[in-house]
Each structure stands twice: as C-alpha cells, then as structure tokens.
DOBAKE-78503 format. One record per residue (C-alpha): residue number from 0; y, x, z; residue in one letter. Coordinates in steps of 0.2 Angstrom, whole numbers. Layout:
residues N
lumro=NUM; north=Y; east=X; up=Z; zaba=A .
...
END
This chain:
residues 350
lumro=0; north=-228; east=-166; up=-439; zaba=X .
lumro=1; north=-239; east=-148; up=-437; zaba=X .
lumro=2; north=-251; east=-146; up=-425; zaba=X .
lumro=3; north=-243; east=-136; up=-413; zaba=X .
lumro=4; north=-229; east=-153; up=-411; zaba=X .
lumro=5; north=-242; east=-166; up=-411; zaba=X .
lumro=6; north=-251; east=-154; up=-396; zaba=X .
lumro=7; north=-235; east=-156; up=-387; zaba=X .
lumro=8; north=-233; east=-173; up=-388; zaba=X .
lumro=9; north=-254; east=-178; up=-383; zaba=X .
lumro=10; north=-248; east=-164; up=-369; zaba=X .
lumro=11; north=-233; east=-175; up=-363; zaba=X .
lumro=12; north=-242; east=-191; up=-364; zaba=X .
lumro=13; north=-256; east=-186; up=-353; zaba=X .
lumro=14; north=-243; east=-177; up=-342; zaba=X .
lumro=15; north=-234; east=-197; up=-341; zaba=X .
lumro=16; north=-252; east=-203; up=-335; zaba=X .
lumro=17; north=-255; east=-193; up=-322; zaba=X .
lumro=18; north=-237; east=-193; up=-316; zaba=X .
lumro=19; north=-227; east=-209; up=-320; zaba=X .
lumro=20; north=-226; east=-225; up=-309; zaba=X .
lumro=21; north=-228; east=-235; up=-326; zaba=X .
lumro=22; north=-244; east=-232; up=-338; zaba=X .
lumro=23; north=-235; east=-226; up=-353; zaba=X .
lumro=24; north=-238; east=-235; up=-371; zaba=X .
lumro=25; north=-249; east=-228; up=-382; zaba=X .
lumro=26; north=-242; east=-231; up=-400; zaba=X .
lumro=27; north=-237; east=-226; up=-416; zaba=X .
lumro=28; north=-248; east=-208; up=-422; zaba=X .
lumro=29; north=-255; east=-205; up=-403; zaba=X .
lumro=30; north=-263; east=-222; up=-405; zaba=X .
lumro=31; north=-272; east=-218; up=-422; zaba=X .
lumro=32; north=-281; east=-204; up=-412; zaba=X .
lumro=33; north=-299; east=-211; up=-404; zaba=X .
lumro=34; north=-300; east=-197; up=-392; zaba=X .
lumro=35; north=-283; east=-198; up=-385; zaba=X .
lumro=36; north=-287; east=-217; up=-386; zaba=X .
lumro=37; north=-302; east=-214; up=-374; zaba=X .
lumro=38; north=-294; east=-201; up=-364; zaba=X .
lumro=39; north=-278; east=-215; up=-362; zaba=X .
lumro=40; north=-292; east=-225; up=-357; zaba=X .
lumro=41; north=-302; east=-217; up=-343; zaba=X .
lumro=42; north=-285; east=-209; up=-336; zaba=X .
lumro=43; north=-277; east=-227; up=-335; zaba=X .
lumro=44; north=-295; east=-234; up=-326; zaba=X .
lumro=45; north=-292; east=-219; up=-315; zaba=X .
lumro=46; north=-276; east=-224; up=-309; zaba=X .
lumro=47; north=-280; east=-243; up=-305; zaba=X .
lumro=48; north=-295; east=-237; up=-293; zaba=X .
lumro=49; north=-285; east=-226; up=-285; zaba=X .
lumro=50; north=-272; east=-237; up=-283; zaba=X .
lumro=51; north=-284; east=-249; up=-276; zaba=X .
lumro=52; north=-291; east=-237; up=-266; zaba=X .
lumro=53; north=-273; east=-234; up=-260; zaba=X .
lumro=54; north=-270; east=-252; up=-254; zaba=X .
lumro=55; north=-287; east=-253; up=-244; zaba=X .
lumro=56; north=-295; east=-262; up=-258; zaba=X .
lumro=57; north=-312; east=-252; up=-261; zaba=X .
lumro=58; north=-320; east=-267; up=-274; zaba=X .
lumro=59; north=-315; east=-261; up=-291; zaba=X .
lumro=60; north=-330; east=-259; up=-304; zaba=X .
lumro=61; north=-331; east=-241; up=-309; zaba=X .
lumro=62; north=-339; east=-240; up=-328; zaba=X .
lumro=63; north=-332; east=-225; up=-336; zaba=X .
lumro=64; north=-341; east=-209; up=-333; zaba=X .
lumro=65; north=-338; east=-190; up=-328; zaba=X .
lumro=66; north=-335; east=-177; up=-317; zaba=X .
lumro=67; north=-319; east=-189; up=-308; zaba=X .
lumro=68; north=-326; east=-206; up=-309; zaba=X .
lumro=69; north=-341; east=-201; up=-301; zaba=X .
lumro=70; north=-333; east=-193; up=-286; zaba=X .
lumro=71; north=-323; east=-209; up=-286; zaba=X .
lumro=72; north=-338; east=-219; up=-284; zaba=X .
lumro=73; north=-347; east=-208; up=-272; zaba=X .
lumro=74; north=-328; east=-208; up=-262; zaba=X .
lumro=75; north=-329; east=-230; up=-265; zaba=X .
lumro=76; north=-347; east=-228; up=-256; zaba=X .
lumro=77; north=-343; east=-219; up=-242; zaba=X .
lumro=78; north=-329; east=-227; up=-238; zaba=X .
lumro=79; north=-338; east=-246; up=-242; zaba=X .
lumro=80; north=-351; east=-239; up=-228; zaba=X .
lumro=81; north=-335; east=-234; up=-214; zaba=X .
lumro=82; north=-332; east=-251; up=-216; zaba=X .
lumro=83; north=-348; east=-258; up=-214; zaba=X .
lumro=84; north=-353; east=-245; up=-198; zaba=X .
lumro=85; north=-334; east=-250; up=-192; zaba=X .
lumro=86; north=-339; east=-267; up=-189; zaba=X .
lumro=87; north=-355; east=-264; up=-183; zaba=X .
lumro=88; north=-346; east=-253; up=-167; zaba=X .
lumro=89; north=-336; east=-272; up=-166; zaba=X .
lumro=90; north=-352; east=-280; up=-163; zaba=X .
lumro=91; north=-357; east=-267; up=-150; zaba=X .
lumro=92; north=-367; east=-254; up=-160; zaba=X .
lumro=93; north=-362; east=-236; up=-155; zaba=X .
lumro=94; north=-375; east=-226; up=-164; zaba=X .
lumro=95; north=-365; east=-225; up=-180; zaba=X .
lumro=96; north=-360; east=-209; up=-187; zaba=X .
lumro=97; north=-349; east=-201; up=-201; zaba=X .
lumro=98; north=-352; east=-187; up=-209; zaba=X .
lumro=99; north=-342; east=-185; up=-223; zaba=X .
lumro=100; north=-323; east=-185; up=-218; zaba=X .
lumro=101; north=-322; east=-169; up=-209; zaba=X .
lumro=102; north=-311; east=-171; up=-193; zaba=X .
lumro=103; north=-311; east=-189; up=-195; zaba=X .
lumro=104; north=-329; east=-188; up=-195; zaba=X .
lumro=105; north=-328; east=-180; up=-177; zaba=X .
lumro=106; north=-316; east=-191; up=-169; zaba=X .
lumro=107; north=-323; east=-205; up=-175; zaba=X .
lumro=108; north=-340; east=-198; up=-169; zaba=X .
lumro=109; north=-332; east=-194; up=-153; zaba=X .
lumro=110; north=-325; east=-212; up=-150; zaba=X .
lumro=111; north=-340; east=-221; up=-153; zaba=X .
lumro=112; north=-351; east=-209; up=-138; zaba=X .
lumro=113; north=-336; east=-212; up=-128; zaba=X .
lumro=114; north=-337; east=-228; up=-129; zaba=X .
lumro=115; north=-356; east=-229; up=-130; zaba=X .
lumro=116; north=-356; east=-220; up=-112; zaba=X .
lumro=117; north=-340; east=-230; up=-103; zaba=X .
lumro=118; north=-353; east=-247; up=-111; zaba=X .
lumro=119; north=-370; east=-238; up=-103; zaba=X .
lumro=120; north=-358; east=-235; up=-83; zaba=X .
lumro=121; north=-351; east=-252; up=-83; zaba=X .
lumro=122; north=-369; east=-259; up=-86; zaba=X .
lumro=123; north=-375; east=-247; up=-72; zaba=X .
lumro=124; north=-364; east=-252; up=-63; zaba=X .
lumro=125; north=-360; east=-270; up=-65; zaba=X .
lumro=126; north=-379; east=-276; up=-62; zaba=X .
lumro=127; north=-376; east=-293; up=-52; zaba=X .
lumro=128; north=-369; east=-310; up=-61; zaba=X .
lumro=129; north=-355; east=-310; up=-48; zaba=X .
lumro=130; north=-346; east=-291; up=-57; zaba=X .
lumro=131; north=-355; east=-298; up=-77; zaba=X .
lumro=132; north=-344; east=-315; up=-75; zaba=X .
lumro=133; north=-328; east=-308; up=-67; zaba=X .
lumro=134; north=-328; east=-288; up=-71; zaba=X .
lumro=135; north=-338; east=-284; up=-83; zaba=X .
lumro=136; north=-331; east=-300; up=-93; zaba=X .
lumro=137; north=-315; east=-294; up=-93; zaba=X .
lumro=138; north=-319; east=-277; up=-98; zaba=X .
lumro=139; north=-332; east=-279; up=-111; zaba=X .
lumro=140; north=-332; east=-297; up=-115; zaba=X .
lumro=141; north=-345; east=-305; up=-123; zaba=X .
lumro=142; north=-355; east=-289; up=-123; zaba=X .
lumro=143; north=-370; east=-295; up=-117; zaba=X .
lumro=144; north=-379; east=-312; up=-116; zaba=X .
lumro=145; north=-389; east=-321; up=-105; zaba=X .
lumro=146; north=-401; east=-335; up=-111; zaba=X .
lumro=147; north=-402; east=-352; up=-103; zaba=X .
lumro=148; north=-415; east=-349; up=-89; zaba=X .
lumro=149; north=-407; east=-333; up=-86; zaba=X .
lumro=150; north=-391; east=-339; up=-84; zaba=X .
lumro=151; north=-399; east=-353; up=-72; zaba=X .
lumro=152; north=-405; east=-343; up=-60; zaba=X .
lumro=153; north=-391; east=-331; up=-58; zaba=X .
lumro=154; north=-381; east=-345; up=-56; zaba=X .
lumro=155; north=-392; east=-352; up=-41; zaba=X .
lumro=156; north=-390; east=-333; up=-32; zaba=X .
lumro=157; north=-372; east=-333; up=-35; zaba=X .
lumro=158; north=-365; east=-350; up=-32; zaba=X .
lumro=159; north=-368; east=-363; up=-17; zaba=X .
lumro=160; north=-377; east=-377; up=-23; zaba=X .
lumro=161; north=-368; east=-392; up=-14; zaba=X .
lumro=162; north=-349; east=-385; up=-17; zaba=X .
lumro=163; north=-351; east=-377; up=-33; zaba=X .
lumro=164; north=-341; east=-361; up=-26; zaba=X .
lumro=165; north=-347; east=-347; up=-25; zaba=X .
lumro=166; north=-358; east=-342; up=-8; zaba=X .
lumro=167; north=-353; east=-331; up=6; zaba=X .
lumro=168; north=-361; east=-315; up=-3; zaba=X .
lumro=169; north=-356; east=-316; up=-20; zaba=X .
lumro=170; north=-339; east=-319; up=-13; zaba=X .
lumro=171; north=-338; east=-304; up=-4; zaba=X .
lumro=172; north=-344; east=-294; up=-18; zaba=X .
lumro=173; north=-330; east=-301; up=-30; zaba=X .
lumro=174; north=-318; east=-298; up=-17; zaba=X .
lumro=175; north=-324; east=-281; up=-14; zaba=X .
lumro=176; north=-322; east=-280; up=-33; zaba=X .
lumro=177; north=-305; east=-287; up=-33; zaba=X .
lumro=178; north=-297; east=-280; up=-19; zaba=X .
lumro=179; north=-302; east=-260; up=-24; zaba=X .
lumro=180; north=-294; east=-264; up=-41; zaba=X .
lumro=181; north=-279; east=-271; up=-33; zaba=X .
lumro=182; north=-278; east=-256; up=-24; zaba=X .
lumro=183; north=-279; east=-245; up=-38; zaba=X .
lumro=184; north=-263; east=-255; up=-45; zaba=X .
lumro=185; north=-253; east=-256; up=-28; zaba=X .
lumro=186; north=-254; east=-276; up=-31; zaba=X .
lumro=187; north=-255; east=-285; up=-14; zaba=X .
lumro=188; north=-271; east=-297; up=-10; zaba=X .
lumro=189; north=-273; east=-311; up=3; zaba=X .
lumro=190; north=-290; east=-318; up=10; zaba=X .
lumro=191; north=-290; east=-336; up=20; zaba=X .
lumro=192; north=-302; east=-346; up=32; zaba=X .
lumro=193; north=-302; east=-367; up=30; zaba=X .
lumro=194; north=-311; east=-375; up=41; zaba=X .
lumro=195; north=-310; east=-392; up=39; zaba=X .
lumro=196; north=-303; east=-404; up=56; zaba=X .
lumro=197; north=-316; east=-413; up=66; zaba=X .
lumro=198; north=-331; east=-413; up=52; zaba=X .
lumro=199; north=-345; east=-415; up=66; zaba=X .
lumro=200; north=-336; east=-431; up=72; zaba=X .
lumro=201; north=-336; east=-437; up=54; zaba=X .
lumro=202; north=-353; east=-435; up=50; zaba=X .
lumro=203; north=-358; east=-441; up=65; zaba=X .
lumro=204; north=-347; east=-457; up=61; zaba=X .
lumro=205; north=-351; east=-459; up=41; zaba=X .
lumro=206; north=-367; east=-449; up=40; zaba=X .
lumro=207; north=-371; east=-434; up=32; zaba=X .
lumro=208; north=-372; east=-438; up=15; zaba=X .
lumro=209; north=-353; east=-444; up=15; zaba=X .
lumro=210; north=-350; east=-429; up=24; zaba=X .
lumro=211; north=-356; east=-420; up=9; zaba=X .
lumro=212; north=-345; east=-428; up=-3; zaba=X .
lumro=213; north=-332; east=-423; up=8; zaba=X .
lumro=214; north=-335; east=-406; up=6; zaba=X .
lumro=215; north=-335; east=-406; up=-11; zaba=X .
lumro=216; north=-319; east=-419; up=-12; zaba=X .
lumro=217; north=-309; east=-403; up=-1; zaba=X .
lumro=218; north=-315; east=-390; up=-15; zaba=X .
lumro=219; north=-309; east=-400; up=-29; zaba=X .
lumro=220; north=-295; east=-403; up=-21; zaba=X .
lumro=221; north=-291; east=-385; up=-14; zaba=X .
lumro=222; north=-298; east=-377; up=-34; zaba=X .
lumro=223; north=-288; east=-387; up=-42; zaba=X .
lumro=224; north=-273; east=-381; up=-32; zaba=X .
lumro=225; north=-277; east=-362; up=-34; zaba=X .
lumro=226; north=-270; east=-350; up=-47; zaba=X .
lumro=227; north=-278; east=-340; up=-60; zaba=X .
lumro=228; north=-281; east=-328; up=-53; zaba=X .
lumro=229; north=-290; east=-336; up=-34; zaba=X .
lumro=230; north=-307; east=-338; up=-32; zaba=X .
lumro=231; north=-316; east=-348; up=-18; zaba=X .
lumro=232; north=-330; east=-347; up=-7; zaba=X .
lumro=233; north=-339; east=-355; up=5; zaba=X .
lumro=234; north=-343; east=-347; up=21; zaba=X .
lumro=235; north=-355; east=-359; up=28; zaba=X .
lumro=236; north=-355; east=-378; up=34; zaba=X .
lumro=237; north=-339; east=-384; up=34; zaba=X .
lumro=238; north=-330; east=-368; up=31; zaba=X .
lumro=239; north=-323; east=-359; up=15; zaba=X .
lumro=240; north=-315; east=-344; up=10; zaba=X .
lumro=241; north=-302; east=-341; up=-2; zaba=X .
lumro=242; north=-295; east=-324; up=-10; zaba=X .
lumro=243; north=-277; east=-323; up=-18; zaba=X .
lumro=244; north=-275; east=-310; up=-30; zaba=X .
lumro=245; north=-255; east=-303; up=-32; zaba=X .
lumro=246; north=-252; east=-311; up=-17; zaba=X .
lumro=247; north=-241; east=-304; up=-1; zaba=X .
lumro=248; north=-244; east=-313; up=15; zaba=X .
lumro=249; north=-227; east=-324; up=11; zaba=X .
lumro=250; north=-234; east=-330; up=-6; zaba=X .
lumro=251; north=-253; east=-334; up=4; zaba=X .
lumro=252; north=-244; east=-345; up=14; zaba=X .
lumro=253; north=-234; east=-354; up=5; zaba=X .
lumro=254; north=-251; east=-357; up=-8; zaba=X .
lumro=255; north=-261; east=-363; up=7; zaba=X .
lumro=256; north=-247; east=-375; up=13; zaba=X .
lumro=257; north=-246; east=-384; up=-3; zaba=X .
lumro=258; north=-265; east=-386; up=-2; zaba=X .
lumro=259; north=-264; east=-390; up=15; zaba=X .
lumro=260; north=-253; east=-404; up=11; zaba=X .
lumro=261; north=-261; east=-411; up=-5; zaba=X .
lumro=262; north=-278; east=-410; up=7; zaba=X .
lumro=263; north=-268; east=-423; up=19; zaba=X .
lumro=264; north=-260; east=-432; up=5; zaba=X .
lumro=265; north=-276; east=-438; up=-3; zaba=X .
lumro=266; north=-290; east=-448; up=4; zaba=X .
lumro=267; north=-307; east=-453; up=2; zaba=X .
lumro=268; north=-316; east=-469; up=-6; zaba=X .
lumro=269; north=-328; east=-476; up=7; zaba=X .
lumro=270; north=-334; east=-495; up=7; zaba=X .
lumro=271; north=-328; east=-498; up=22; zaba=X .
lumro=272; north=-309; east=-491; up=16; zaba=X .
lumro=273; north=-300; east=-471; up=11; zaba=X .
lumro=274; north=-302; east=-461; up=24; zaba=X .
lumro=275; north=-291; east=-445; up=26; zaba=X .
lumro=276; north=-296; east=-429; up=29; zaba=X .
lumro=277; north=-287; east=-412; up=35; zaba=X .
lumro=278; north=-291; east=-393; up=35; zaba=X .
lumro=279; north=-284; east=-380; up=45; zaba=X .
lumro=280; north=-282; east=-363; up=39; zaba=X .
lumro=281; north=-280; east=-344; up=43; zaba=X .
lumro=282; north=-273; east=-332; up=31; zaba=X .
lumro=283; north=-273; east=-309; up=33; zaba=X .
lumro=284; north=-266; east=-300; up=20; zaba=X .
lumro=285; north=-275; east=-284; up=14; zaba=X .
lumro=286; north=-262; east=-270; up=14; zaba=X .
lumro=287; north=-266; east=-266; up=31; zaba=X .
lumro=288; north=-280; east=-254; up=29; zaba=X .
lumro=289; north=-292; east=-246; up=15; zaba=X .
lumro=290; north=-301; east=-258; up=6; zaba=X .
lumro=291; north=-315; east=-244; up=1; zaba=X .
lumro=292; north=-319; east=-242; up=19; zaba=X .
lumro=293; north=-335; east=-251; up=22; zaba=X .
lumro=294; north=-335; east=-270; up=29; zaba=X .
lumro=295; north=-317; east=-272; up=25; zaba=X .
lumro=296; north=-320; east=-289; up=16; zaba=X .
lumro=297; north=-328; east=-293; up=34; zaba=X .
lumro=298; north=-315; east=-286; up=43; zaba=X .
lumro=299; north=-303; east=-298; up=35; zaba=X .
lumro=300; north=-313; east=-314; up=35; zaba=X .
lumro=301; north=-314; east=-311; up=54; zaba=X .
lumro=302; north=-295; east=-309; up=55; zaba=X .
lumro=303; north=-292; east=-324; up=47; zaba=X .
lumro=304; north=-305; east=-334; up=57; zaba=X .
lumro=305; north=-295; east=-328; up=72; zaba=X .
lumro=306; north=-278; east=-334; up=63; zaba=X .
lumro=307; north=-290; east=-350; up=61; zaba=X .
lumro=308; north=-293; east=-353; up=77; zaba=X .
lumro=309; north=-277; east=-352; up=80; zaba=X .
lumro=310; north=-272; east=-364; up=68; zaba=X .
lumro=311; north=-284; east=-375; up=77; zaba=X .
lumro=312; north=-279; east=-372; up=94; zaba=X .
lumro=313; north=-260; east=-375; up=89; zaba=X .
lumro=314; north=-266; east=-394; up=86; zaba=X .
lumro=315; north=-275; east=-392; up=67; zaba=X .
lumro=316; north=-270; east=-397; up=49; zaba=X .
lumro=317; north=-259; east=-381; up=51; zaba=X .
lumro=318; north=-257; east=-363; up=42; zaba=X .
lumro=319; north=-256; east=-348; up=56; zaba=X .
lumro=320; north=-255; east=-331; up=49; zaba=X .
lumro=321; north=-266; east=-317; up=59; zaba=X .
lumro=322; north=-259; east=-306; up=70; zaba=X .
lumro=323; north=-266; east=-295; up=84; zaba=X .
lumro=324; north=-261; east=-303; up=98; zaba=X .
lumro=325; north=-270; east=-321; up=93; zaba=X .
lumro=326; north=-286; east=-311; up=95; zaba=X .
lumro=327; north=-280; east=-307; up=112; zaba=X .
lumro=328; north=-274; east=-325; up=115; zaba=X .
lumro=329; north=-292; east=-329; up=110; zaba=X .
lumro=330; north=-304; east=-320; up=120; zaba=X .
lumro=331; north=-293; east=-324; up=136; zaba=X .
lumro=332; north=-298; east=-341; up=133; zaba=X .
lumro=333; north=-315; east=-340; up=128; zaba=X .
lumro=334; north=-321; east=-325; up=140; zaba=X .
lumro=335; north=-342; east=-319; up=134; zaba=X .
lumro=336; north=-340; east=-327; up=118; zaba=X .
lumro=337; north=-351; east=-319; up=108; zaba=X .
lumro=338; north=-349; east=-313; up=88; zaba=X .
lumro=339; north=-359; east=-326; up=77; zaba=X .
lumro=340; north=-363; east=-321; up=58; zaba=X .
lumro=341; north=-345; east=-313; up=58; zaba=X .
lumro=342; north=-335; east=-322; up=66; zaba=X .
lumro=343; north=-328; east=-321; up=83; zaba=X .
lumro=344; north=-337; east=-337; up=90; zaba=X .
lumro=345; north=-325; east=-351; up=85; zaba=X .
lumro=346; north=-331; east=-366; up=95; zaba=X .
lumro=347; north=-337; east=-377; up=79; zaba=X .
lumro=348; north=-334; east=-393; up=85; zaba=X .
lumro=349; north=-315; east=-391; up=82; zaba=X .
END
C-alpha cells in the first residue's frame, strides 16, 4: 500500500469518527500506527463527553489534553456552575449572574432581576402576618421564615385568643385581600354575621367560663363545616364573621344552613346534662359594589348584621339574606338607635 492509499484510508477513518453513530474499529495496518492509535483515542474520549454533555450528564473525567479537551472542560465548568447558581435562584438567591452564554446569559440575567424585584414588591407589600400566612404564602411560599417567638407574637396580633379565629382586624385585612383578588377574577365572594341565640341568658345561667367553651364549641363546629377556601373571624363577644370565597349568595346560603343545622344538631357536655345551642346568621354577597372603594369590607359586615337582625327578629336559628328594605324595617322599629363599633345597634341581648 503507498503512502498516498494508506493517507486515504487514516483520512476515512478519522472521517468515520467524527461522523458515524458507531465508533469505528481500529484494526488491521491502522492499528499498528501509535499516532493514529492516539488520535483514535482522544477523538473516541471526545465523543463520549460530548455525548454526555448531550444527555445533561456534565460528570465525565476529562484526562486527555489539547486545544478541544480544554474547551471541553472549561465548557463542563461553566455549565457545572449554571447548575449550581440554578439552584441557588430555587432557594431564593437572585443575585446570580451568567456571563458566558451570550443571549442565554441575558434572559437568564433578566429573569432572575424580575424575579428579584416581583420578591422585593410582595415583601413591601405584604408586611403583616395576616397577607405572609394567606398571600404571600401562596405566592412565594416558604420564602421567608419566622422564628419561634416571632411567630408567637404575630400570632397573638392576628388571632383571637379564646376562639382561635382570627380577630375582627386581621379579618378585614384578609378579606380586603381576598375580595380585590376575587375581583380581579370575576369570582363571587360572600361575607356573613352569627350571633349566637340568647348567649347573655346562658351565661347568666351557667356562668361565664361555660360560656367560653361555648364559643369555642360553635367555631369548631362552624370551621369544621367550611370549605377551603372560608376563613373566620370573630367580631366581638358572641359574634363571628365568616367570608366565602367562590361563593354567589345562593351558594352562602346553602353553607350557612348546613352550619346552622349541624350547630342545632349537636350539643354540649355539661354536669348537669348536653345543652343545645343555636346561632342565627345574616349573609351579603359582594358583587354589589367595588371592593377597592374604602370601608367596603365594613360596608358588608354592616349589611349582614342587618340581615342578622333580621334573622333574629324572624324568631332566631334562621339564615336571612340582606336586602335594602330590612335596614328600613329596622330602624322603623328601633327609632335613635345609634351605630356602635360598626354595626347598626343590634339590641345584644337577642
């Protein structure tokens, strides 16, 4: 074989290794050769990394040396680090940058400030426990934590400490909350008033501390009765508020009647024998007027408390949805009666 042929044939064989699916043998007079031997080799190492490299897998150990197996490894590096700054933007860090993939480098650069600066609004923005529980939690979840004592306290400015529910002004935050994000999505919304029936005659008969642990039997009963989406509140002594999300006025009353019911159904443990309780309740929807208009969570707890009253005036342990007319009804009945804390003056001992 002259030179000339076996040129040719190192020529075709190399060709094969750059371009075949299938690493070609090396055999008979090519394999006698140590530099096409080497070069066999190196180009055969090449082609695993890159296929490695193709498949995500960037672990290969790159031993040979040269011009291409050193851009290989610097490649391998870089792309070990993405990975590494990739999941450190997971964990929340958003000061990672990239600087050697061209126009990857820039969207992936301009995702992270974007996300950097929607993560610096929302914590402007969501500065109370009441929006990092509900709002924020559903946005960023897990984004930030709060230690034991923190944790403690928030609690003890959000929540009401008897019931467990929330108190009357984290509960018009969240609602406030709710209700412009409902609007947003065209999705209907409820707000309701329970008051429960003759409380001051039952702590004047079993005392106050069984009256206690009768407010908290009604909110275990009505929270274990809401869905996913409901939250509760209490407004103060015996009265709680209730907000249903994705809920027409239809859907806020048939809720409220099942609770109604299960509140009747089930009674309380006392020495002396179970003891029944019942609630009466008002309900407004919310797709009356703009819930970004200021005191509109207000606005609705005072509709329902007239829907309430009514409820009571009806005979209690009923459901009466507002209207405008019971507010008439109402202050033809109790002329002077002046607003207290947001309501319309509701005589308490009902």
């Amino acid at each position: 074989m002259d030179i000339m042929d076996r040129a040719q044939e190192y020529l075709e064989h190399i060709n094969k290794l750059l371009r075949d699916n299938k690493v070609p043998e090396l055999t008979g007079e090519l394999a006698k050769d140590p530099q096409l031997s080497q070069i066999h080799e190196d180009l055969k190492t090449i082609r695993e990394v890159l296929f490695a490299f193709s498949s995500g897998d960037f672990s290969p150990n790159i031993t040979i040396r040269g011009v291409i197996p050193g851009c290989l490894k610097s490649l391998q590096a870089h792309l070990r680090h993405l990975i590494w700054q990739v999941k450190m933007v997971e964990k929340g860090d958003f000061s990672q940058e990239v600087s050697f993939m061209g126009e990857f480098s820039t969207v992936f650069n301009s995702m992270v400030q974007r996300l950097n600066l929607s993560l610096s609004k929302l914590q402007k923005k969501e500065e109370s426990l009441l929006d990092i529980n509900n709002k924020f939690r559903k946005e960023v979840e897990r984004m930030k934590t709060f230690n034991e004592g923190e944790t403690r306290y928030k609690f003890l400015t959000s929540y009401d400490p008897l019931s467990g529910v929330l108190n009357r002004r984290a509960f018009i935050e969240m609602a406030e909350v709710e209700l412009a994000n409902a609007n947003d999505l065209f999705v209907p919304c409820c707000l309701a008033m329970i008051d429960i029936d003759n409380f001051r005659n039952f702590n004047d008969t079993y005392g106050r501390l069984t009256g206690d642990g009768a407010l908290r039997h009604v909110v275990k009963i009505v929270e274990g009765g809401l869905r996913k989406n409901d939250f509760m509140g209490r407004y103060g002594g015996e009265e709680f508020i209730l907000f249903f999300y994705g809920a027409d006025e239809k859907t806020g009353i048939k809720v409220l009647e099942r609770l109604r019911n299960k509140l009747s159904e089930t009674s309380i443990s006392l020495e002396t024998g179970p003891v029944s309780v019942s609630a009466s309740f008002g309900v407004v929807g919310s797709n009356r007027e703009k819930p970004e208009e200021k005191g509109y969570v207000q606005k609705l707890i005072n509709d329902a408390d007239i829907a309430l009253y009514s409820a009571k005036m009806a005979g209690r342990n009923k459901v009466m949805l507002y209207s405008p007319e019971q507010e008439t009804r109402r202050h033809s009945v109790m002329p002077g009666v002046q607003e207290d804390s947001g309501l319309i003056g509701a005589d308490k001992s009902l």
